[in-house]
Structures are given as structure tokens and as C-alpha cells.
N, C-alpha and C positions, 0 to 999 in steps of 0.2 A: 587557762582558757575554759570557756561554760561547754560543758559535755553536749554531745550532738543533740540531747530531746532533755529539757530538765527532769528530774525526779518527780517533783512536786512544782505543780503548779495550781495559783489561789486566782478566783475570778471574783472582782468587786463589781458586779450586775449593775451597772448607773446607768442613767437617760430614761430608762421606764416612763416617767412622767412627760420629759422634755417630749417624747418622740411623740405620748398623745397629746400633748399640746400644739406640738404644729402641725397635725391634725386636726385641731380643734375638737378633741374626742376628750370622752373623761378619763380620770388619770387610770383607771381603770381599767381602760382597756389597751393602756402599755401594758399592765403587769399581762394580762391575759397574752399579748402578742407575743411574748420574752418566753411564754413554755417553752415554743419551738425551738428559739436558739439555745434553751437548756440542754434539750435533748439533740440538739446539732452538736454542741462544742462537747457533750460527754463524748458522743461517735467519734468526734473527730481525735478527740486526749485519746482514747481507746486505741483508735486506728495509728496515730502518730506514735505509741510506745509509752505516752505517759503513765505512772505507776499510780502516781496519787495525784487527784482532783477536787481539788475543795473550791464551793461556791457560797456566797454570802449573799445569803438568801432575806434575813432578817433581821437587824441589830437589837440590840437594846435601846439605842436611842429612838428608833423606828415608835415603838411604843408610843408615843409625841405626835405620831400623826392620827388627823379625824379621825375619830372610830369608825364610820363606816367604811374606809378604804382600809383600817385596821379587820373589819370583820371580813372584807372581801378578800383580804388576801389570806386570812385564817381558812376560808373557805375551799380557795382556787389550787390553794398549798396541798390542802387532804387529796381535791381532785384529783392534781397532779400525781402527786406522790401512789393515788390506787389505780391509775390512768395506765400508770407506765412501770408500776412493780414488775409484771411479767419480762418484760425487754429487760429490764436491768439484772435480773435472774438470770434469762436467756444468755446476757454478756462476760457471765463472770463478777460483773459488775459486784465488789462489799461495799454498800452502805453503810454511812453514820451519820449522826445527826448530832452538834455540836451547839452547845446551849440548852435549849429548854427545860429552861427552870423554874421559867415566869406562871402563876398558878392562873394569868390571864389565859393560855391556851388554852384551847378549849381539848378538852380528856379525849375524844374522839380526834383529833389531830395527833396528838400526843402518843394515843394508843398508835395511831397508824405508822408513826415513825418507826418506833418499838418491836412493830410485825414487822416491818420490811427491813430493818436492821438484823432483826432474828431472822427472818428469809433467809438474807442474804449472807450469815456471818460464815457461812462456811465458803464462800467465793474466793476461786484465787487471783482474779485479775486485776483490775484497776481498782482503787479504792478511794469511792467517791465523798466526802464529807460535805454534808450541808452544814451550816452555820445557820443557828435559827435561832432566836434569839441568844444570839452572842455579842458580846462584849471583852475585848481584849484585855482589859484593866481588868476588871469580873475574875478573869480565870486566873490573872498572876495574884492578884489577892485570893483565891481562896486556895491556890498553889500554898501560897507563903502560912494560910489558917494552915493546910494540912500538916506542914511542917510542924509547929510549933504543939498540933497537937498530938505530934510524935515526939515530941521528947526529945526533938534532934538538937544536940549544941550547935550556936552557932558560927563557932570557928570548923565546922564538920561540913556545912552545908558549903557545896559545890554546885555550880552552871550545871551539871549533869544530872545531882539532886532533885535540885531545884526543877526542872522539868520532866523530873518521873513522879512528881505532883502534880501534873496539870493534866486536865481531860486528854484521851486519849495517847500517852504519852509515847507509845510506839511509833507517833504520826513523824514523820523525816520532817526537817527544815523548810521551810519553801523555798526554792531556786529561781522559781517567777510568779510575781505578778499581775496582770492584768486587770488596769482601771478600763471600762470603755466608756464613751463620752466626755473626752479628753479633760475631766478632772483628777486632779493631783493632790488627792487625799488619803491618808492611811484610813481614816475612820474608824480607827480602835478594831482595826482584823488582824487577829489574830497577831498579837504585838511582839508577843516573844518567838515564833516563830517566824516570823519574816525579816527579823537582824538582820543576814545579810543577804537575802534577797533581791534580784533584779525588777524594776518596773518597766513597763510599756503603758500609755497612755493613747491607745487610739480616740478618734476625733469619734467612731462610728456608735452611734447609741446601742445601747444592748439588743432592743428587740431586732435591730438590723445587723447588728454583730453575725456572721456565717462561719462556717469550718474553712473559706480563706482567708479571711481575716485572722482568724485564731490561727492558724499556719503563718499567717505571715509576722505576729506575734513571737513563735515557737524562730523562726529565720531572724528575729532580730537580735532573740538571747544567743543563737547561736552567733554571732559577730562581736559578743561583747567577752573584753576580756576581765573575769573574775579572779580580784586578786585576795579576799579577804583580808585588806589591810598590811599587804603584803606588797609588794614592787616588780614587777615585770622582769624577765630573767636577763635583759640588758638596759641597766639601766647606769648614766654619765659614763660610760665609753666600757661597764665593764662587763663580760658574757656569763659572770658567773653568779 
């Protein structure tokens, strides 16, 4: 059975756009609406007991979109992030920031990560991971460079290895996912980490996404039973 609050739980931020289009607003100013449910659904991970938070803020494939809503949200990202350093100090809250390594960032976003990462590294509470230009593929490839440029044989190399190569490698498993705008895509997050992972796909767009919806996410992992490829403890008539 899935433990009362997951360990780790990963948010895939979608609808951004959908929601300013039935609006009729520019795509724009979904991303701008979506701060607040950022800083709703950290309170709420916090408040519910979750340990680790990681949100997928920026992909690599993202790169692909117009430049100018690439430069807006290079922009709106610094804001945020200097907006609200102080509260996420305040919280206990450790930051990190997972990717950025595209020399398209601009230095001044980049540096800002970096301060607030070092603010925050001595925090002992939730530990929040942004995902900024990350790519899940990205990381197990340059996991598997690190390897090889260790000199490690390959009948040596172990699952557990194997992921004390990859960024942050302290980071736990993910226990849950959370798509909202009820798409059902991985989109290269965080791939080796979310193996076996549980999803929920609410219908609700992110900028409308709130701390009961994200509750009522957190009630559904708790109803699901996790078996890791493994069989329920009665199963064809026997209880053992």
C-alpha cells in the first residue's frame, strides 16, 4: 500500500497556454497566472508533510517555442524566483534547480538560481527542485559519460551506480506525479526517477490548479495499492 503523504512528489505545470486561450489573452499571461499556483501547491507540499517537490518548470524541448515567449518567460522566471526567495528561506524551504546548462540562459537568471540555491542550502525542510531546462534523456546520458569516464567496468555497474551519476543523486524516487490539464504524457521528466511512480491526471489547468486540488491528488495516491511489480498479499485464494 502507498504510505499516508508520498516522499517525493514531481508536478508537470500544463494548460499555461490552454487557460490564456480561453481567455482570449496571450499565451503569456497563463505563464504569469501559474506563479500563484506555484507558490499555493509549495504551501500546500509543506503543510501536507511532503519532503521533496520537484516542479517542471522548463524543458529542453521548450527551447522550440517563439523567442519572444522564450524571452518572457526567461524574464518572469528571475522575477519570480527574487519575488519570493525571502518566504522560501522563511520556510525551511532547500532549493535546487535541475538543468541549466543551455548557454541560451541568460547569466543573470542563471546567477539568480545559484544565490538562492546557496541561500537556501542549509534548509532543513522540504526540498524544492525546479527542473529548468531539463531533459530526462540529457541526464541518463551524461550519467552513463560520467561512468565511462570513470574507468568503471561494465559488469561493475549497478541500478544504484548508475544513479549516483546523475544530477542531484541524493534526490529519492518519485512516489507521485502530477500531470494537470488532463494530458498523459511523460515528456522526458525526469525518466529515471519516476520508474515506478504513481500518476494522477487532473482535467484542471495549472494556473487554476489550488492546494485542494493538489490534496485531493495527494487522496488519490493514498487509495492506490503500490505493488512494485510484485502481487497483492492475497492473491488466487492464497493469504501468504
Amino acid at each position: 500500500m502507498a504510505r499516508a503523504v508520498p516522499r517525493h512528489v514531481a508536478c508537470v505545470m500544463d494548460g499555461n497556454g490552454r487557460w490564456a486561450q480561453r481567455r482570449s489573452l496571450p499565451r503569456t499571461a497563463g505563464h504569469q497566472a501559474a506563479e500563484t499556483t506555484v507558490i499555493d501547491i509549495i504551501e500546500a507540499a509543506r503543510a501536507a508533510g511532503v519532503e521533496w517537490l520537484s516542479l517542471y518548470a522548463f524543458s529542453t524541448e521548450n527551447w522550440s517555442r517563439p523567442g519572444t515567449e522564450v524571452d518572457f518567460l526567461m524574464r518572469l522566471v528571475r522575477r519570480v524566483v527574487r519575488k519570493h526567495a525571502p518566504l522560501l528561506l522563511a520556510r525551511g524551504i532547500r532549493c535546487r534547480f535541475l538543468g541549466v546548462a543551455d548557454s541560451r540562459i541568460p547569466r543573470e537568471l542563471a546567477q539568480d538560481f545559484e544565490d538562492l540555491a546557496t541561500l537556501t542550502a542549509g534548509n532543513r525542510g522540504m526540498t524544492l527542485t525546479v527542473a529548468f531546462d531539463h531533459g530526462g534523456r540529457r541526464d541518463i546520458v551524461e550519467a552513463a559519460r560520467s561512468l565511462i569516464r570513470s574507468r568503471t567496468p561494465a559488469d561493475e555497474v549497478t541500478e544504484q551506480l548508475f544513479a549516483d551519476h546523475l544530477p542531484f543523486p541524493d534526490t529519492p524516487d518519485v512516489d507521485l506525479v502530477i500531470r494537470t490539464s488532463g494530458e498523459q504524457r511523460i515528456s522526458n521528466f525526469m525518466l529515471w526517477q519516476v520508474a515506478y511512480a504513481e500518476w494522477v491526471f487532473p482535467e484542471v489547468l495549472w494556473p487554476d490548479f489550488r492546494a485542494p486540488d493538489f490534496l485531493a491528488c495527494l487522496h488519490t495516491y493514498r487509495r492506490r495499492d503500490r505493488r512494485f511489480g510484485g502481487v497483492p498479499p492475497r492473491t488466487m485464494g492464497d493469504p501468504t
